[in-house]
C-alpha positions in Angstrom: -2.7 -31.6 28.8 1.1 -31.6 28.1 2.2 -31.5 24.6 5.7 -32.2 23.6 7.8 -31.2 20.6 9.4 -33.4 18.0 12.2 -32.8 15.6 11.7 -33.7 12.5 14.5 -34.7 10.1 14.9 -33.1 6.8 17.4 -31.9 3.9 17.3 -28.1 2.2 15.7 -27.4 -0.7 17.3 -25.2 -3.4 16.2 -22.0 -4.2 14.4 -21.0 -0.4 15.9 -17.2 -1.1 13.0 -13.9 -0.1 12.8 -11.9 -2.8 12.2 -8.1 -2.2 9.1 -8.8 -0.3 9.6 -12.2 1.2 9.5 -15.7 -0.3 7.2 -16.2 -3.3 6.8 -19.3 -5.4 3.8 -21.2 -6.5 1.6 -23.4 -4.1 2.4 -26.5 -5.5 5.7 -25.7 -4.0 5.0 -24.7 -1.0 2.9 -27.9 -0.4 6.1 -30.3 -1.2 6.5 -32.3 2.1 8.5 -30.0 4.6 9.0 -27.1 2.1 7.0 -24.8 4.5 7.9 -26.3 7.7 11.9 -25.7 6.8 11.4 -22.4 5.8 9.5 -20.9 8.6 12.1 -23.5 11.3 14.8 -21.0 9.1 12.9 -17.6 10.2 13.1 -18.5 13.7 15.9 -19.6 13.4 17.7 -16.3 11.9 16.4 -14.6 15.6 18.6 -16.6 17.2 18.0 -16.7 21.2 15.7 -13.6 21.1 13.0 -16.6 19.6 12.3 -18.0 23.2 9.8 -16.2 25.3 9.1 -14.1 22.6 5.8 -12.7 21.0 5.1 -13.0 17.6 2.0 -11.8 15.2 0.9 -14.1 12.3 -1.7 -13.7 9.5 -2.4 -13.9 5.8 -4.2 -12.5 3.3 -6.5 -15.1 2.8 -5.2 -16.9 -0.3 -5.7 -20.7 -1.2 -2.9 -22.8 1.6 -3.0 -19.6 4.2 -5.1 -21.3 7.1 -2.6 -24.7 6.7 0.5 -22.9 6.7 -1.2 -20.9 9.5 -1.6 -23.9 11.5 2.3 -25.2 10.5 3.3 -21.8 11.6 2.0 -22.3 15.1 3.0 -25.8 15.8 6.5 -24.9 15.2 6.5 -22.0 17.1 5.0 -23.8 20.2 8.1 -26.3 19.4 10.7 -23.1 19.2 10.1 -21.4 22.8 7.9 -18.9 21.5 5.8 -17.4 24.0 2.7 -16.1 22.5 1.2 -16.0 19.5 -1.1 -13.1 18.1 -3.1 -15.0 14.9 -5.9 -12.8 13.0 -9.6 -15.1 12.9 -9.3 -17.6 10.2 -5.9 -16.6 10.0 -6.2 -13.4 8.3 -4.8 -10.6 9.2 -4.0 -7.3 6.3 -0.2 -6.6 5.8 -0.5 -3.0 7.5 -2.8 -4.9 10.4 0.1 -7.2 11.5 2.9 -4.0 11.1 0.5 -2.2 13.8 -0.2 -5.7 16.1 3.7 -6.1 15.8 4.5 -2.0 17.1 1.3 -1.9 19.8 2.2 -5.6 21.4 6.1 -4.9 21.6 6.5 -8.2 19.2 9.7 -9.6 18.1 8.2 -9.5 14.6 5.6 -11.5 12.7 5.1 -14.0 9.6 3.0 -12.4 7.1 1.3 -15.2 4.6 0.9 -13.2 1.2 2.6 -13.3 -1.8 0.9 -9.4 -2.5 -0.4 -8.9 -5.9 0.7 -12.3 -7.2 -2.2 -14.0 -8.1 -4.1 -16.6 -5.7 -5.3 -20.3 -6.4 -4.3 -23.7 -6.1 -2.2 -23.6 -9.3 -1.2 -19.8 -8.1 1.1 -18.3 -5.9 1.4 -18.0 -2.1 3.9 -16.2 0.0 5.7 -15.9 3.2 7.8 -13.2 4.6 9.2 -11.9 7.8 8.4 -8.3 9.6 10.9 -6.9 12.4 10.2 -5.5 15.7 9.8 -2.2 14.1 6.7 -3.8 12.1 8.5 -3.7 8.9 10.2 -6.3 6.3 13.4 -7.5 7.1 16.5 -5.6 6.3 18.7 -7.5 3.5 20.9 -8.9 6.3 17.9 -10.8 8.0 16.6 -12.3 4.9 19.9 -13.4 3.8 20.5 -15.3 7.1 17.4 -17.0 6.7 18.5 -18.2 3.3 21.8 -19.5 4.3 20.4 -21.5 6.9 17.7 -23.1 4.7 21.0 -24.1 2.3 22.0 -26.4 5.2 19.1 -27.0 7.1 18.9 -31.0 8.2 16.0 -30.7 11.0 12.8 -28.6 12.3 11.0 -28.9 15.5 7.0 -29.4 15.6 4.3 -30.0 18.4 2.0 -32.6 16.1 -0.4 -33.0 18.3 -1.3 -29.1 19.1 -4.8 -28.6 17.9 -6.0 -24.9 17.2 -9.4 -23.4 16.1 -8.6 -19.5 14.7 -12.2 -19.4 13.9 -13.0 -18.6 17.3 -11.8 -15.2 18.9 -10.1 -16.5 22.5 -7.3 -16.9 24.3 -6.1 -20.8 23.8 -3.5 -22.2 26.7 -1.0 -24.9 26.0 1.3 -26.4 28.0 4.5 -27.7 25.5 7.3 -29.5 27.8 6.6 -27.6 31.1 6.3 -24.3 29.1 3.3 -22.2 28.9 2.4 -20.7 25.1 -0.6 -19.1 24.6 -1.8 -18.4 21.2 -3.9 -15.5 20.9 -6.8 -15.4 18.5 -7.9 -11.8 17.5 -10.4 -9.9 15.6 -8.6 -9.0 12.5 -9.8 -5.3 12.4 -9.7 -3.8 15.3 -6.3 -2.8 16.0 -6.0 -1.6 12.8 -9.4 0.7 13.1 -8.3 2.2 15.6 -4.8 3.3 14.3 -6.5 4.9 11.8 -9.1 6.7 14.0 -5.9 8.3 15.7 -4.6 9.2 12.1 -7.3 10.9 10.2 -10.5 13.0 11.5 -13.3 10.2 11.1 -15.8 13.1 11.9 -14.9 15.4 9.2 -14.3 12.2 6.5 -18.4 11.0 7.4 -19.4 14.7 6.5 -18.2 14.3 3.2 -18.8 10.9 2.3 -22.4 11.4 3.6 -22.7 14.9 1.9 -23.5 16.7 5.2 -20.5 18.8 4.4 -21.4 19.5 0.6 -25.4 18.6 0.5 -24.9 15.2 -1.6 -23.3 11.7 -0.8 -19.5 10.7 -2.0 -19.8 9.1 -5.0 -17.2 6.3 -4.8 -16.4 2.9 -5.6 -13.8 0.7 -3.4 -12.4 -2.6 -5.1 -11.2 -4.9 -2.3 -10.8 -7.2 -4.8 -11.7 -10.2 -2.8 -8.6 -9.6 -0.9 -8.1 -9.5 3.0 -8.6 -5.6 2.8 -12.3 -6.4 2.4 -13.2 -6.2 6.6 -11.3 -3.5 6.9 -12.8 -2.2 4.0 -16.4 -2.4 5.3 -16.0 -1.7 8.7 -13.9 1.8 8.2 -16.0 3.0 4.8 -19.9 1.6 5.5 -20.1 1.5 9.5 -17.6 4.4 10.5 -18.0 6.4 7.7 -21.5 6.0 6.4 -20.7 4.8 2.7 -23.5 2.9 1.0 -23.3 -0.7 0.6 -22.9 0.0 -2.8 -19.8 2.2 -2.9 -17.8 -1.2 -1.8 -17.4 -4.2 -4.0 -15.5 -7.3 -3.8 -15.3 -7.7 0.0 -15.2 -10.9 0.7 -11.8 -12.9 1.1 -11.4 -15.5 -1.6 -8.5 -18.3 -1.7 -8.4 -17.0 -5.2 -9.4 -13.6 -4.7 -12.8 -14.6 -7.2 -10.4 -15.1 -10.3 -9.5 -11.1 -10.1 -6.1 -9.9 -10.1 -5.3 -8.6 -7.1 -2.6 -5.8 -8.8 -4.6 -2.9 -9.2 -3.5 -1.6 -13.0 -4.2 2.3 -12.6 -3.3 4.7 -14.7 -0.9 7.1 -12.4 -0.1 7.0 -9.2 0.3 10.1 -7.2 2.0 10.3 -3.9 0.2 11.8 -1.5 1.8 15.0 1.1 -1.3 17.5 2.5 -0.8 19.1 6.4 -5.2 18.7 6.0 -4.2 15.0 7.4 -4.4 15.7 11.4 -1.8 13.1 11.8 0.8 15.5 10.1 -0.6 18.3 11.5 0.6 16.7 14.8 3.8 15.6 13.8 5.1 17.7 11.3 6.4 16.6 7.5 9.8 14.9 7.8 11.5 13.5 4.7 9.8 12.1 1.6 10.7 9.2 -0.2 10.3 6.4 -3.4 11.5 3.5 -4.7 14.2 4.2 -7.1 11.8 3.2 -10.6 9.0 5.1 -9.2 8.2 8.2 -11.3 10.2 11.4 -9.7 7.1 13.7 -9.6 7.4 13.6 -5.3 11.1 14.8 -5.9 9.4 18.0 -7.4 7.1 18.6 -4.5 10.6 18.1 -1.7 12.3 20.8 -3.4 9.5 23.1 -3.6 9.0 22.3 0.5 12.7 22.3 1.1 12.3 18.7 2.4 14.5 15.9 2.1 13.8 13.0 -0.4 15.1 9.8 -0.4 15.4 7.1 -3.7 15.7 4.1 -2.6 15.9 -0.2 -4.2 12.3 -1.4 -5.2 11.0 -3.2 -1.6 9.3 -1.3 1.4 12.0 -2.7 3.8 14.2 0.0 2.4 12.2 2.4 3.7 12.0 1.4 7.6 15.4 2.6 8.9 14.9 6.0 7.6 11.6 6.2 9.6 12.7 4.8 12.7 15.3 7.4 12.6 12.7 10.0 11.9 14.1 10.9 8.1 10.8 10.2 5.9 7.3 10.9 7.0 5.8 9.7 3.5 6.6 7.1 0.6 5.5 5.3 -2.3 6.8 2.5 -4.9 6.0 1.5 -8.3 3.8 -1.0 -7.4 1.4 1.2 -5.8 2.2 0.8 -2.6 1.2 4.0 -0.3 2.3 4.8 2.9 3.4 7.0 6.1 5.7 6.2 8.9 2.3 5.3 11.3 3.4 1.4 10.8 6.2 0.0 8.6 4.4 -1.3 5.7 2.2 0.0 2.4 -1.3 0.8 3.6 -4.2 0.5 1.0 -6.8 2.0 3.5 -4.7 4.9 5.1 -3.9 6.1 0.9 -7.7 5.9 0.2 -8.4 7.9 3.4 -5.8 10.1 2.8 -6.7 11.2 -0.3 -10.5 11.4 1.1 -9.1 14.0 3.3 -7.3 15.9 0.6 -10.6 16.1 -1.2 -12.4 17.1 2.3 -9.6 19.9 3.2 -9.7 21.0 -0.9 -13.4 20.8 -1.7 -12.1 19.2 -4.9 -12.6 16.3 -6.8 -9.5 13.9 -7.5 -9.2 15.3 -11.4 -8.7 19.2 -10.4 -6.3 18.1 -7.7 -4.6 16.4 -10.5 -4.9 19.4 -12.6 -3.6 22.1 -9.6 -0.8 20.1 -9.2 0.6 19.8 -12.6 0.0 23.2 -13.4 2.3 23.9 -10.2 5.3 20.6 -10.7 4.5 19.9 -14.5 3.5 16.3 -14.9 5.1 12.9 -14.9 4.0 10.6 -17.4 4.6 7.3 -16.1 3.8 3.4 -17.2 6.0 0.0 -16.2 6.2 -2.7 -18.7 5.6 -6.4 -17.2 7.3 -8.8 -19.0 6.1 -12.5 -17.3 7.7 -15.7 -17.2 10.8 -15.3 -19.8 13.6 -17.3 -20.4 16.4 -16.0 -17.1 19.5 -16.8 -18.5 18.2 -14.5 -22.2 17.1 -12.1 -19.6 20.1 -11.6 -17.7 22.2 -11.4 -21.2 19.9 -8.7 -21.9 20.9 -7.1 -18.8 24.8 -7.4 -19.0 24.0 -6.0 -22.8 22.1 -2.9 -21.7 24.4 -1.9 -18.8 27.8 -2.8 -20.7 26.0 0.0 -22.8 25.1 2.7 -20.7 27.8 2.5 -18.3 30.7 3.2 -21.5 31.5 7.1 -20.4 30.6 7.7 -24.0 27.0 7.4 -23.7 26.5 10.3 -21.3 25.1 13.3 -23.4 24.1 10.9 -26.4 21.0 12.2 -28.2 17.5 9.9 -28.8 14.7 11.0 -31.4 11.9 9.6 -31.4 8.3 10.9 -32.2 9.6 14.7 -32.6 11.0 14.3 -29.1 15.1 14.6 -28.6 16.2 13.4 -25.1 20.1 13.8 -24.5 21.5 11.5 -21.4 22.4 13.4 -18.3 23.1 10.0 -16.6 23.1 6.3 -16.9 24.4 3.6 -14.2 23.2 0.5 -12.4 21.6 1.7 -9.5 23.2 1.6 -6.0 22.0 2.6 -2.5 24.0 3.5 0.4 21.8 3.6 3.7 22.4 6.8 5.4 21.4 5.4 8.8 23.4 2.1 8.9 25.9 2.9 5.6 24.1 -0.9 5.0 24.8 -0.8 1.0 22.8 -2.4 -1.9 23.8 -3.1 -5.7 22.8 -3.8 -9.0 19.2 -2.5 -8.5 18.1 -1.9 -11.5 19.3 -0.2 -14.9 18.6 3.5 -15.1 18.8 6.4 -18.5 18.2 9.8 -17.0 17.7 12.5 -19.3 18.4 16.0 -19.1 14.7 17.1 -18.8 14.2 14.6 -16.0 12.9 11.7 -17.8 13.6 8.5 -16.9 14.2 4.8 -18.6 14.5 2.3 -15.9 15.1 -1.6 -16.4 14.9 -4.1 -13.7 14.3 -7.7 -13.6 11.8 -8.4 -10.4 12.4 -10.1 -7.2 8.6 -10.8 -6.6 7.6 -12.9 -9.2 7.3 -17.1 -8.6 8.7 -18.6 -11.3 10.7 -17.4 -14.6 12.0 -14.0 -14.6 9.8 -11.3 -15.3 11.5 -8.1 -16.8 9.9 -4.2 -15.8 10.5 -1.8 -17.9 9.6 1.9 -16.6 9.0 5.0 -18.6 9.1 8.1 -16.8 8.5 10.7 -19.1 7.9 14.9 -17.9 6.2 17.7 -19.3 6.8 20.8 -17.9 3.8 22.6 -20.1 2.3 19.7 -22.0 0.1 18.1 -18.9 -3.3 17.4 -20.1 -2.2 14.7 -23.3 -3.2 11.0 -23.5 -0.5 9.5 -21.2 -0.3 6.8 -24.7 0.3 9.1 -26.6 2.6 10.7 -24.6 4.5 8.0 -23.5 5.4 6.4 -27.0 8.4 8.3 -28.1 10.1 7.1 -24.7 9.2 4.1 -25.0 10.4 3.4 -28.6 13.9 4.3 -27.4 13.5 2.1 -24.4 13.1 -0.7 -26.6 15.8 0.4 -28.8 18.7 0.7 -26.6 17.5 -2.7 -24.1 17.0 -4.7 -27.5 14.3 -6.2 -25.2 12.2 -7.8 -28.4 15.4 -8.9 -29.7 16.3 -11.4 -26.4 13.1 -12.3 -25.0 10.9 -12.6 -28.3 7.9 -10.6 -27.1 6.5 -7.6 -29.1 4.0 -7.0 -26.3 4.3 -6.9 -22.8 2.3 -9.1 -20.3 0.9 -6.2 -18.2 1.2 -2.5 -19.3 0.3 0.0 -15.9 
């Protein structure tokens, strides 16, 4: 059966701009009559000719609207020229899954259906972003073409008629104006399995989570939060690894991941470098980097290994140029996003294997790693501030206050007291990067107080949220001596002069954040 494409008429619709991790607003939205269909007609768009006869991967995590924007995806792509399509079953596929489908199938790229920790639901968010050839989000000047040609968009083209089941793992054949297209429907796990079989000593990690190795069974608990990690989650920790059942909740993807939030609110985050991982053993320790608000504790551990470290904008696509060019082995953001230069995007799984490793290589448990390494580095007390849904135009005039501030010469070696505690400002600007692979340059990142010890007070309003502008606040606060205090109690004197200098209360009117982390 031949299948022909349409083209559809349309007009733009305002505000179709990615944020630092694709486009994110609320489903309602998304659902508006040709909302979705402009925007992904606008991805392949920003390709240019390198869309026809091209592969691409496509997948979601699971969230209420991903199999119908799925199934929109595909139809337009048919209509486009492209060639193939790899599509996870039910159209999920993890975030680090399509990175690696994307790298081991040569793929132009892929469209990845998340909006990450936002939450899920029909009166929730959803998501939609773009991943390069190199498996990774797309570099500012991708996502910026793919917003100025949704400001002037007047048409899409769509094969109507094309009919797809992704709940059955095949090969489907369609023949679209003379043109083959094949849309190839995978097993979401598999790929990725076996990426991290190459990465990490499977053998060694089932000794200790079966207690072979010590005489007792792991005791652990993993949260896949009803997300899409929840396969992968079972197949890598109960049938490779011989966890119990039990050590693995939440597995199951739900369209509103069961009412959970799917941000997981620890209390620190701890970036992870150990030569015990075989994968680094193999290919040696390159750079390290973070996301510019990210607490600076991995800037400690560079300069004791006389490595390289990199601070970069918040958003992982920062990260991909200096890995293709073989300048960072290992990063991590403030959002808790984990990772190495095996794919291009945060991986969940490889951090929780990696830090099984650590514990297999150490023989010690997660706090007296903690412990070793402070008493080494000193430690960084760290917690972000959400602020959700505020008034943008207050928000921004909060901004322009706090950086007219802090960028007069005359605050540079002003002293703060607060709770005993005198901090004296070493530097303060609005945070710029300069690529060092491509000189590609970004500005206005985000507000920034350094202190002389090392401490940190960083201000940023986000690019992920969906609707109103939600203000982070980040308090980086070091001890050199003082590691073992309630991170609370610790954290309060900073905090107090965060809020003092930002007059945050004063323009947004809230004396309590939304989410503390």
């Amino acid at each position: 059966m031949t299948l022909a494409a349409t083209t559809v008429t349309t007009t733009p619709f305002e505000g179709q701009k990615p944020g630092t991790s694709g486009l994110r607003k609320k489903v309602k939205i998304f659902t508006q009559e040709n909302y979705t269909e402009n925007f992904v007609q606008c991805i392949l768009d920003a390709n240019g000719k390198a869309i026809e006869g091209s592969t691409l991967v496509v997948g979601g995590d699971g969230r209420f609207y991903c199999r119908t924007a799925c199934e929109i995806i595909v139809r337009i792509c048919a209509a486009n020229g492209v060639s193939r399509l790899i599509v996870g079953q039910n159209g999920i596929l993890s975030t680090p899954a399509v990175s690696s489908l994307i790298r081991s199938n040569k793929a132009l790229g892929g469209i990845v259906l998340t909006a990450s920790h936002n939450p899920g639901g029909p009166d929730n968010d959803f998501g939609i972003k773009f991943n390069c050839e190199n498996g990774g989000p797309a570099p500012d000047n991708v996502t910026n073409a793919i917003y100025q040609l949704s400001t002037a968009i007047s048409n899409y083209k769509i094969v109507e008629g094309l009919q797809i089941d992704l709940s059955q793992i095949t090969k489907n054949s369609y023949d679209i104006s003379g043109k083959p297209f094949v849309v190839d429907v995978v097993d979401s796990v598999t790929n990725y399995v076996s990426l991290m079989k190459e990465i990490f000593d499977f053998d060694k990690l089932k000794s200790l989570v079966t207690g072979v190795s010590s005489g007792k069974p792991l005791k652990m608990r993993v949260d896949a939060m009803n997300g899409v990690t929840g396969a992968y989650v079972r197949e890598i920790f109960i049938n490779c690894l011989g966890a119990t059942p039990e050590s693995v909740v939440h597995t199951t993807p739900l369209e509103d991941f069961g009412g959970l939030h799917p941000d997981p609110n620890l209390t620190y985050a701890k970036d992870l470098v150990d030569t015990a991982i075989p994968y680094f053993r193999r290919n040696g320790i390159s750079g390290l980097a973070r996301s510019m608000p990210t607490a600076s504790a991995v800037d400690l551990v560079a300069k004791k290994l006389g490595k390289e470290v990199f601070e970069v904008p918040t958003g992982w696509k920062y990260f991909g140029n200096l890995m293709d060019a073989n300048r960072l082995c290992l990063c991590g953001e403030e959002s808790f996003g984990t990772g190495s230069n095996h794919i291009r995007e945060k991986d969940g799984i490889w951090a929780l294997l990696a830090w099984l490793s650590i514990m297999e290589h150490t023989g010690k448990g997660v706090e007296d790693i903690l412990k070793a390494h402070w008493a080494i580095y000193g430690r960084n007390y760290f917690t972000r501030y959400d602020y959700e849904e505020c008034d943008a135009a207050k928000c921004n005039a909060m901004m322009d206050q706090m950086e007219k501030l802090i960028t007069d010469p005359k605050f540079i070696g002003q002293k703060f007291e607060s709770g005993g505690k005198c901090y004296e400002v070493k530097l303060a600007d609005n945070f710029s990067y300069k690529d060092p692979i491509d000189n590609s340059l970004a500005t206005k990142q985000g507000l920034r107080v350094v202190f002389a010890d090392g401490s940190r007070i960083v201000m940023r309003l986000s690019g992920t949220g969906s609707s109103g502008a939600t203000v982070r606040l980040y308090i980086d606060s070091y001890e050199r001596d003082n590691v073992l205090g309630l991170a609370s109690d610790m954290l309060k004197p900073l905090i107090q002069i965060a809020l003092q200098i930002s007059q945050l209360p004063q323009f947004t009117g809230r004396d309590a954040p939304t989410v503390i982390t």
